[in-house]
C-alpha angles and dihedrals in degrees: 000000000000117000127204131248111275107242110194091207100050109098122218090232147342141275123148092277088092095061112025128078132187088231145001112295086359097287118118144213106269108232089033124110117221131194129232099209115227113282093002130097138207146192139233145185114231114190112224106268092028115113122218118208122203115203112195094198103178092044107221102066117121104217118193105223118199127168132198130192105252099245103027118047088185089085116063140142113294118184096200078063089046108048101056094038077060094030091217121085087242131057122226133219096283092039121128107218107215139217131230088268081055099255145131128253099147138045121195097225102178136002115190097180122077089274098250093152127149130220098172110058114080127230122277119262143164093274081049107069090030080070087055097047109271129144129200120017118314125185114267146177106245090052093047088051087048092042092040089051089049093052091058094048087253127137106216107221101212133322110264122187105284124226102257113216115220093337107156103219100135114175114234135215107263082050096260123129121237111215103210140165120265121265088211118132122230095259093035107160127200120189124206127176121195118246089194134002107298144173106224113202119195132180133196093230114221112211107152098153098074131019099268092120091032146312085276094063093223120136115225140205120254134207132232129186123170106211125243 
C-alpha cells in the first residue's frame, strides 16, 4: 500500500473553523469580546505589548492554546523548550512562555482559576478517538488548529503540543496519568501579553468521550478579548 505524503496542514475533516475568523484577517477590536463556538477553534493576531484575556465562562471547557511568531510561522511555543527553562510542568502568573529558539513570545500575566493547567498531553485528533473507540470523523483539536491557521491564509508548519488550559492531566506517582475533570471555575479568566508579534490560535476542544471538559461530558464555547 502506498501512503501520501503527511501534510501537517491538511485537516482530517471539516467544521467552520476553516472558514470563520473573529476578525478580519484574524485581528479584533480591542475592548470586544468574541466566542469560540463548541468544538470549533479560531486565530488571532496579538500585537507585541497587547494582552489577550480568555474567559472560560462556563468553567469546565478544556481550550488548546498555540502561538506562533506573526511572520514566521517555523518558531512557536514549545513546551519541551518551556518546562525545563521554568523547571515545573506548568507555568505561573510572571512566567515567559518560550518558543522552540527559547525564547519568549508570551508572558502569563494572570490565572484566576486555581492554576490546574497541562504541557504533556498532545493535542486530540482523528487517530485519537479511533484509539478510544470511535468510528467516522469527530472534531478535534489538531484539525481546528490546521483549519483555524488556513482561515487566516496561514500554513501551519507542523502541529506542536499544545498548552492545555485547565486541562486536569496530573502524573502520578507510579507514572500513570490521571484524566480528570477540570477545577476551573464558570468566569475563569487567563491573561496573556505578546512578547513579540504572534498569531494565537485556541480550540474548544471537544473531548466528549471522557471527562476532560466535566463529569457531564459536554464541550463548551470560550471567550477571547484582546484589551485596549
Amino acid at each position: 500500500m502506498t501512503l501520501s505524503p503527511h501534510d501537517p496542514a491538511r485537516p482530517d475533516g471539516i467544521n467552520p473553523s476553516a472558514t470563520e475568523t473573529l476578525g478580519p484577517g484574524g485581528r479584533l477590536t480591542p475592548g470586544q469580546v468574541h466566542e469560540i463556538p463548541a468544538r470549533q477553534g479560531r486565530a488571532l493576531r496579538l500585537g507585541a505589548g497587547r494582552t489577550l484575556r480568555i474567559i472560560n465562562h462556563h468553567g469546565q471547557q478544556v481550550g488548546d492554546l498555540w502561538a506562533f511568531r506573526d511572520g514566521d510561522t517555523t518558531e512557536f511555543l514549545s513546551m519541551e523548550h518551556m518546562r525545563p527553562t521554568l523547571g515545573r510542568l506548568s507555568p505561573r502568573c510572571g512566567d515567559a512562555l518560550i518558543t522552540n529558539r527559547r525564547r519568549p513570545l508570551l508572558t502569563l500575566v494572570e490565572d484566576s482559576s486555581p492554576g490546574v493547567h497541562d504541557t504533556l498531553i498532545a493535542a486530540c485528533d482523528l487517530r485519537r478517538y479511533e484509539t478510544l473507540g470511535h468510528r467516522g470523523y469527530h472534531d478535534n483539536c489538531t484539525d481546528n488548529l490546521r483549519m483555524a491557521m488556513a482561515a487566516l491564509g496561514e500554513r501551519l508548519p507542523e502541529v506542536p503540543c499544545p498548552f492545555n488550559l485547565w486541562m486536569n492531566t496530573p502524573p502520578r506517582a507510579d507514572g500513570g496519568i490521571d484524566w480528570l475533570p477540570p477545577v476551573s471555575r464558570p468566569g475563569d479568566v487567563l491573561r496573556l501579553r505578546a512578547e513579540a508579534d504572534a498569531i494565537v490560535v485556541l480550540s474548544c476542544c471537544p473531548m466528549d468521550l471522557s471527562p476532560i471538559n466535566g463529569t457531564d461530558r459536554r464541550p463548551t464555547s470560550l471567550q477571547v478579548l484582546v484589551e485596549a
